[in-house]
N, CA and C atoms as a LAMMPS dump frame, in Angstrom:
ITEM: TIMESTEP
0
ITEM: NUMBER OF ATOMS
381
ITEM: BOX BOUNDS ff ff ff
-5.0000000000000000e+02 5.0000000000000000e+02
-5.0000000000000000e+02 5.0000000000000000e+02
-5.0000000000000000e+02 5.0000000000000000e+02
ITEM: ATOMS id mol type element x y z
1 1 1 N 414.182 367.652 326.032
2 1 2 C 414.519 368.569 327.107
3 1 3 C 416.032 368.771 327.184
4 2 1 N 416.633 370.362 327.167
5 2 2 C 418.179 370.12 327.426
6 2 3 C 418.515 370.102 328.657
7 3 1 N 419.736 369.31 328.953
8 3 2 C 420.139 368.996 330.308
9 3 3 C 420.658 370.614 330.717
10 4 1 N 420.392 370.252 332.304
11 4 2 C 420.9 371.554 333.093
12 4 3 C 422.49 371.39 333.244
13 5 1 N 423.368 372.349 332.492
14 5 2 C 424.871 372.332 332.719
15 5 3 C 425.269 372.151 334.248
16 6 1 N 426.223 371.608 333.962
17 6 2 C 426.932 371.544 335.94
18 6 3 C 428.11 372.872 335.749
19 7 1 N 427.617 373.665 336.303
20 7 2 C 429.083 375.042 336.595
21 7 3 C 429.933 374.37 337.163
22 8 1 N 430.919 375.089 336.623
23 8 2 C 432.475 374.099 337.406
24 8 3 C 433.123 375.563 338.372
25 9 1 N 432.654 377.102 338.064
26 9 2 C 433.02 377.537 339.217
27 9 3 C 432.223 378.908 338.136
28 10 1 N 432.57 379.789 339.011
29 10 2 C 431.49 381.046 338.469
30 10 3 C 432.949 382.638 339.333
31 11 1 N 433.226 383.493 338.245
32 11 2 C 434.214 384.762 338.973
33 11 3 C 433.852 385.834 337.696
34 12 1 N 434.511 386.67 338.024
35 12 2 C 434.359 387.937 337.153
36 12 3 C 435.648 388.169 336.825
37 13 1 N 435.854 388.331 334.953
38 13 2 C 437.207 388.445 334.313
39 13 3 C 437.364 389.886 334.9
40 14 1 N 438.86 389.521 335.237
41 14 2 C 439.846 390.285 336.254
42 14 3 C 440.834 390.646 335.173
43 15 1 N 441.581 389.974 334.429
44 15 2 C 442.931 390.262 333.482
45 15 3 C 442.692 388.995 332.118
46 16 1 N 443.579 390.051 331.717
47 16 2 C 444.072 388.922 330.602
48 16 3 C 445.441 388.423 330.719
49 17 1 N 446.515 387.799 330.152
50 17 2 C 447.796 387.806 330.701
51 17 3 C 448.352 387.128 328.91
52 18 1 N 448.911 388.079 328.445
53 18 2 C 449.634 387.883 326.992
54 18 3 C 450.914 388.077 326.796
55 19 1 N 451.655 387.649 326.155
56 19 2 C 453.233 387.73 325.627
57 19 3 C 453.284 389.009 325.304
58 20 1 N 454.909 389.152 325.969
59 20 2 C 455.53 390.277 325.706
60 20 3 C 456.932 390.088 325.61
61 21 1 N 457.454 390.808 324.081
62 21 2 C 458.807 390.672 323.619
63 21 3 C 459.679 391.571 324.422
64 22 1 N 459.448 392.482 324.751
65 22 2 C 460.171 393.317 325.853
66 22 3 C 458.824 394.142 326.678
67 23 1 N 459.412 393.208 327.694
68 23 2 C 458.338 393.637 329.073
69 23 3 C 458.145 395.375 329.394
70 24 1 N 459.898 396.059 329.919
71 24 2 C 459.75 397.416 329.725
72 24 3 C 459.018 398.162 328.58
73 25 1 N 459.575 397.767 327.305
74 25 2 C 458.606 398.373 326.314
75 25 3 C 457.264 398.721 326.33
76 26 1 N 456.959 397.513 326.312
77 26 2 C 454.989 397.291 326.726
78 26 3 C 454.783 397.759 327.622
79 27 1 N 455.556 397.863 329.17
80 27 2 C 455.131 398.716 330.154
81 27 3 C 454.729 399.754 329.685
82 28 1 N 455.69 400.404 329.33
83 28 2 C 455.404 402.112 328.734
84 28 3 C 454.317 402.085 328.614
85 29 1 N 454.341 401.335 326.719
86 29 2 C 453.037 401.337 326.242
87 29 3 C 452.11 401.567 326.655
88 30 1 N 451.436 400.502 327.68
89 30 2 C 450.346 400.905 328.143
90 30 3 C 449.988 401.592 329.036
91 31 1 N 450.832 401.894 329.539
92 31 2 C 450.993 402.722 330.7
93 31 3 C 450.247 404.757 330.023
94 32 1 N 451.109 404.355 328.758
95 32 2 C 450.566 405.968 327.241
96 32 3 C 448.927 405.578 327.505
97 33 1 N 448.476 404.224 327.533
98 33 2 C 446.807 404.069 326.989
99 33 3 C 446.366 404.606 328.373
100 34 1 N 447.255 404.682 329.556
101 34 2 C 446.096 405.254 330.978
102 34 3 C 446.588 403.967 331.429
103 35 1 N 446.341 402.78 331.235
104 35 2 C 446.867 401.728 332.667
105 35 3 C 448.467 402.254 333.733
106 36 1 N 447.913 401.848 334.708
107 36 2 C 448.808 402.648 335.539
108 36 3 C 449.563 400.86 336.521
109 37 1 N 450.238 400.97 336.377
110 37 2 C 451.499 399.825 336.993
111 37 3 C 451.145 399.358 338.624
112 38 1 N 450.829 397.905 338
113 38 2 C 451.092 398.09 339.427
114 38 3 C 451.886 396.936 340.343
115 39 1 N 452.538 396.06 339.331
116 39 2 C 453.493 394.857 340.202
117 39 3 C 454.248 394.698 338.678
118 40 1 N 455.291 394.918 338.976
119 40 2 C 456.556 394.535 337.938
120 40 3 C 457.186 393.207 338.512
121 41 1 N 457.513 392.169 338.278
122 41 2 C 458.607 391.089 338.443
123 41 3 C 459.503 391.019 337.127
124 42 1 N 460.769 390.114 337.061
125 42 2 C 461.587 390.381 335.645
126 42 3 C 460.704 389.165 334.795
127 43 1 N 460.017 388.599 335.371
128 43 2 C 459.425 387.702 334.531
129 43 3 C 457.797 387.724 334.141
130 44 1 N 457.25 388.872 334.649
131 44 2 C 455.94 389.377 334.428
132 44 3 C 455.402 391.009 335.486
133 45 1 N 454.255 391.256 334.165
134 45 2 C 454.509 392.853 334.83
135 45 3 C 452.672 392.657 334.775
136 46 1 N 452.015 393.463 335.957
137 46 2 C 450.645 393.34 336.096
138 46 3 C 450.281 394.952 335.926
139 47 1 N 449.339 395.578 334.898
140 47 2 C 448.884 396.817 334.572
141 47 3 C 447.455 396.917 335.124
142 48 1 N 446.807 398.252 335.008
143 48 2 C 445.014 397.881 335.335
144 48 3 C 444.788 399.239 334.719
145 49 1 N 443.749 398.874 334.047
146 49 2 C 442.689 400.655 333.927
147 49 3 C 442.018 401.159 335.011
148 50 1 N 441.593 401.874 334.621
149 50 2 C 440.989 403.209 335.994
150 50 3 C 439.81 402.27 336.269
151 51 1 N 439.185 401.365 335.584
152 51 2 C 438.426 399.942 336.082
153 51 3 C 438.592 399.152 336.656
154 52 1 N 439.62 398.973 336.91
155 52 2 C 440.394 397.664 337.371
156 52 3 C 440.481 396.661 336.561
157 53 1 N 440.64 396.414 335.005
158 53 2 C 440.773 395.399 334.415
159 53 3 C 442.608 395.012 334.422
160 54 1 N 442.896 394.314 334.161
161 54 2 C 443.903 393.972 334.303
162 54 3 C 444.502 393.501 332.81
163 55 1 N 446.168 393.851 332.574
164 55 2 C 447.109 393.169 331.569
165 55 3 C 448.351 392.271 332.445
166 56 1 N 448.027 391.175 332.357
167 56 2 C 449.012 390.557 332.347
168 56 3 C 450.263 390.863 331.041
169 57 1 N 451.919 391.111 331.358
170 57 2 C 452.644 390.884 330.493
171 57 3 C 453.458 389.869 330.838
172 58 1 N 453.757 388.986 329.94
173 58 2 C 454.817 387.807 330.1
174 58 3 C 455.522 387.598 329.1
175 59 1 N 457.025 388.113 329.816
176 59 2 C 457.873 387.888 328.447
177 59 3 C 458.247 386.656 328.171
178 60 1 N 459.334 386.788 327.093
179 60 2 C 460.028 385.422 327.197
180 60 3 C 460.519 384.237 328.008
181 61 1 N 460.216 383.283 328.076
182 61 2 C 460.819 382.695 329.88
183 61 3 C 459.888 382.746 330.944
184 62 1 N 458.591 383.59 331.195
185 62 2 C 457.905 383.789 331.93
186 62 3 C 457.48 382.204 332.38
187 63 1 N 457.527 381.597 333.8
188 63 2 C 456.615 380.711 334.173
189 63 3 C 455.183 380.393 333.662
190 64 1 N 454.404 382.049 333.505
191 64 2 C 453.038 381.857 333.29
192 64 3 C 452.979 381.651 331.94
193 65 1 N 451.16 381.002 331.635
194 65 2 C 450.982 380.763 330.867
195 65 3 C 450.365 381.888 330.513
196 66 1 N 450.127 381.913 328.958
197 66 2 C 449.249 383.419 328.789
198 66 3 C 447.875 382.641 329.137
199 67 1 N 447.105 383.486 329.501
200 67 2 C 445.573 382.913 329.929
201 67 3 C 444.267 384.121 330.116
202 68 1 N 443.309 383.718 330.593
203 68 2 C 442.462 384.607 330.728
204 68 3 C 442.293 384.298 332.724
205 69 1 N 442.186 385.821 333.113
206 69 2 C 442.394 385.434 335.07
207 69 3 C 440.78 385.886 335.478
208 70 1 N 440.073 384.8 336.256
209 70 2 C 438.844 385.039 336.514
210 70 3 C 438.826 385.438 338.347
211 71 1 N 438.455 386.45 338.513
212 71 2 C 438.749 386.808 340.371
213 71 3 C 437.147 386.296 340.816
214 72 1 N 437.385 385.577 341.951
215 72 2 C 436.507 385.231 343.066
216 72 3 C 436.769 386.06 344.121
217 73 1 N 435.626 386.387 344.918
218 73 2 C 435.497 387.022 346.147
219 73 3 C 435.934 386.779 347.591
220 74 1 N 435.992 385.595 347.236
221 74 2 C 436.354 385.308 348.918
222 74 3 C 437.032 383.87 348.906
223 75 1 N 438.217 383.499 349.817
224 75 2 C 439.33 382.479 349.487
225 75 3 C 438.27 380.593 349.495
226 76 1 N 436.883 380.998 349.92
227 76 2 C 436.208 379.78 350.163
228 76 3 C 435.855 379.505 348.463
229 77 1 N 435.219 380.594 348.079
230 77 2 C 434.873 380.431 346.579
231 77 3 C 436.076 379.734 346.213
232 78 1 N 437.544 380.125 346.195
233 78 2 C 438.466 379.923 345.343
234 78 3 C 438.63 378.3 345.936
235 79 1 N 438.746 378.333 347.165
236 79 2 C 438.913 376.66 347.415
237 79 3 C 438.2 375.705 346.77
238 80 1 N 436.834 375.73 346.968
239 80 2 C 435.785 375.379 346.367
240 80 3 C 436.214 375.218 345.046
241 81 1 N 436.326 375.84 344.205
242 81 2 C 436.551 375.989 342.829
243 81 3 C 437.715 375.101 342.453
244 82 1 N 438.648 375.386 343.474
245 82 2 C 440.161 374.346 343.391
246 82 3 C 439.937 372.872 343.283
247 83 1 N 438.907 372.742 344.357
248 83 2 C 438.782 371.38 344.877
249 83 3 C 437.591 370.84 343.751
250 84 1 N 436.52 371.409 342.791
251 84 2 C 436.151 371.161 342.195
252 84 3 C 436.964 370.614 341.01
253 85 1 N 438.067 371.048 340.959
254 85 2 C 438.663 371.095 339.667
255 85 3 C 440.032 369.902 339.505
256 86 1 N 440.187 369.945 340.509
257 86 2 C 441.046 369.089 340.969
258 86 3 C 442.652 369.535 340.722
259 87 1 N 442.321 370.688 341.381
260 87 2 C 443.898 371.656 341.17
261 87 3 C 444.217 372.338 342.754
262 88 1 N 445.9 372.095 342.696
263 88 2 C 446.313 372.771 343.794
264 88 3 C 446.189 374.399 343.657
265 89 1 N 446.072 375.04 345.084
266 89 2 C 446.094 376.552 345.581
267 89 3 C 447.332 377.017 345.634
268 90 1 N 447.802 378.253 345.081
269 90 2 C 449.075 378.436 345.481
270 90 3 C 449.17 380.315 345.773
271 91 1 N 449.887 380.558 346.719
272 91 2 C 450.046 381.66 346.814
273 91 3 C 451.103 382.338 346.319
274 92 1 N 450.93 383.633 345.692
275 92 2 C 451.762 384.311 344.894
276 92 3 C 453.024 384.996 345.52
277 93 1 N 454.029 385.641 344.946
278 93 2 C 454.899 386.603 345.696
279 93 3 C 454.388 388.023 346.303
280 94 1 N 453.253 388.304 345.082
281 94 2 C 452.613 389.186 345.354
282 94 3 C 451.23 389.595 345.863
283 95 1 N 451.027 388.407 346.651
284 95 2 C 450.441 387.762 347.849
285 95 3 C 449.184 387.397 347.237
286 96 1 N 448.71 387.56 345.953
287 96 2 C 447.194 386.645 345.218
288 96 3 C 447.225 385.397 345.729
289 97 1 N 446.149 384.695 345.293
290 97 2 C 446.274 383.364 345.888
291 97 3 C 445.508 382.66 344.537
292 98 1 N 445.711 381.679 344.285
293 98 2 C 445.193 380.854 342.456
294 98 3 C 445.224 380.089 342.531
295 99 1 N 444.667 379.487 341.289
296 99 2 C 445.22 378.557 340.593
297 99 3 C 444.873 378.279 339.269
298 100 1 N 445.451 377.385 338.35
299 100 2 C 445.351 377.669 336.778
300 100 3 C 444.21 376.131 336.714
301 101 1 N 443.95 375.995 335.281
302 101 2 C 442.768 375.191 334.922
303 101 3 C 442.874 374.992 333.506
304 102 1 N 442.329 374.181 332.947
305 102 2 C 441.871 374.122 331.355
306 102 3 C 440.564 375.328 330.66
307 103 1 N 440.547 376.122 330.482
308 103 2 C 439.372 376.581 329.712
309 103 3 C 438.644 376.113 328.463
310 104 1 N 437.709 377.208 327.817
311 104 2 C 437.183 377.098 326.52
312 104 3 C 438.383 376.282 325.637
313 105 1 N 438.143 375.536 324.915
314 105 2 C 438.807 374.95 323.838
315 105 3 C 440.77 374.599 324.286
316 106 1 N 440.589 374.56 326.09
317 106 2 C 442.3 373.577 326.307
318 106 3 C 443.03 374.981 326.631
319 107 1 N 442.618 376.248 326.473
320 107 2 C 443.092 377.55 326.748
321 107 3 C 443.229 377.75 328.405
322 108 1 N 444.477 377.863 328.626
323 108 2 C 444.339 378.247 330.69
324 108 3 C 443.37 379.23 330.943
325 109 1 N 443.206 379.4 332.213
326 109 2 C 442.447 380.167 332.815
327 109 3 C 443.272 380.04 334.084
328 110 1 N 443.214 381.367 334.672
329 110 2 C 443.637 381.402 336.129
330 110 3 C 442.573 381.99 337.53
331 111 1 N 442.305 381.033 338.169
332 111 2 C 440.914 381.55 339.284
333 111 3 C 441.81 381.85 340.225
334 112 1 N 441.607 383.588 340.338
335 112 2 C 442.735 384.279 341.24
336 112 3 C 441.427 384.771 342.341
337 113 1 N 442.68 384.929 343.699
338 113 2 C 441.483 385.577 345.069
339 113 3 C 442.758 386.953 345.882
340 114 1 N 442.489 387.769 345.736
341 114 2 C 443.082 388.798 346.011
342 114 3 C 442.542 388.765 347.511
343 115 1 N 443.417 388.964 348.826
344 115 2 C 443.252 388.86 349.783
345 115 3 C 442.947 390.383 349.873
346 116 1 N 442.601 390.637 351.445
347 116 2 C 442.143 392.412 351.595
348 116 3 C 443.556 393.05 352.01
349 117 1 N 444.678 392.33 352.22
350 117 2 C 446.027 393.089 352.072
351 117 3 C 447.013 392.992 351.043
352 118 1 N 446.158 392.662 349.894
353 118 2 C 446.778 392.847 348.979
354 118 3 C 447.193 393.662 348.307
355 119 1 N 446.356 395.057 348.469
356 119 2 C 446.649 396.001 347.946
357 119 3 C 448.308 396.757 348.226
358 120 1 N 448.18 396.058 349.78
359 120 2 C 449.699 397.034 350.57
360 120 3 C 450.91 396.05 350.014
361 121 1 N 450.741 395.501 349.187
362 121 2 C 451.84 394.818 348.709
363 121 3 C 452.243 395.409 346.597
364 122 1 N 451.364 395.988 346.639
365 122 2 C 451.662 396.345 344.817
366 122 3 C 452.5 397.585 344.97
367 123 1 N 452.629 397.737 343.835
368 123 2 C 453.761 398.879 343.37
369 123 3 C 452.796 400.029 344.01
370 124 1 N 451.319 400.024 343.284
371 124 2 C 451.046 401.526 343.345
372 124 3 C 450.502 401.944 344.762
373 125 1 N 450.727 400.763 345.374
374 125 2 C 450.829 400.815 347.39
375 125 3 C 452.209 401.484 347.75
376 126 1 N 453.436 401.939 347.192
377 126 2 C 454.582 402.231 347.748
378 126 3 C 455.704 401.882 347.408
379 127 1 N 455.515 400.18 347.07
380 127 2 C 456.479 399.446 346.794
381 127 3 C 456.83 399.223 345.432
């Protein structure tokens, strides 16, 4: 009989987040494929398709790790998930709320929770 796996948390891939040799550059870039901008920092830039998938860019120096970002629904899921994992919560500048983890084969993962005013804080909100 195979054993029943224990889930360690369950979200829907939100972004990817990969190196970038010049952040502006790649902005462009993808910006030509249709992703449309929507939080620049000098140390990482966040893109999305008309889907909402997400590119993380991180240049050189960037804090983040490159990773794959899994979004939960609601900040209990994400606690839950934290406290399963045995990782601190931290809130972003650009007001997400996370935290990072080990994945598939030692690869990060980031379990992000987008609050409902998050939107009034991105670029393509105004700012």
């Amino acid at each position: 009989m195979q054993e029943e796996l224990q889930r360690r948390f369950e979200g829907t891939v939100d972004h990817i987040a990969v190196e970038s040799q010049d952040l502006s550059r790649d902005v462009a870039e993808y910006q030509r494929m249709g992703f449309r901008l929507e939080t620049m920092y000098e140390d990482w830039a966040m893109l999305r398709d008309n889907k909402g998938f997400g590119i993380a860019l991180l240049p050189p120096g960037s804090k983040h790790p490159q990773h794959i970002g899994l979004r939960v629904e609601t900040l209990e899921a994400l606690k839950a998930a934290a406290e399963k994992e045995g990782r601190p919560i931290k809130e972003h500048r650009d007001r997400s709320i996370s935290f990072y983890t080990k994945g598939v084969g030692g690869r990060a993962v980031e379990v992000i929770y987008y609050p409902p005013e998050f939107g009034a804080h991105s670029l393509g909100a105004g700012e």
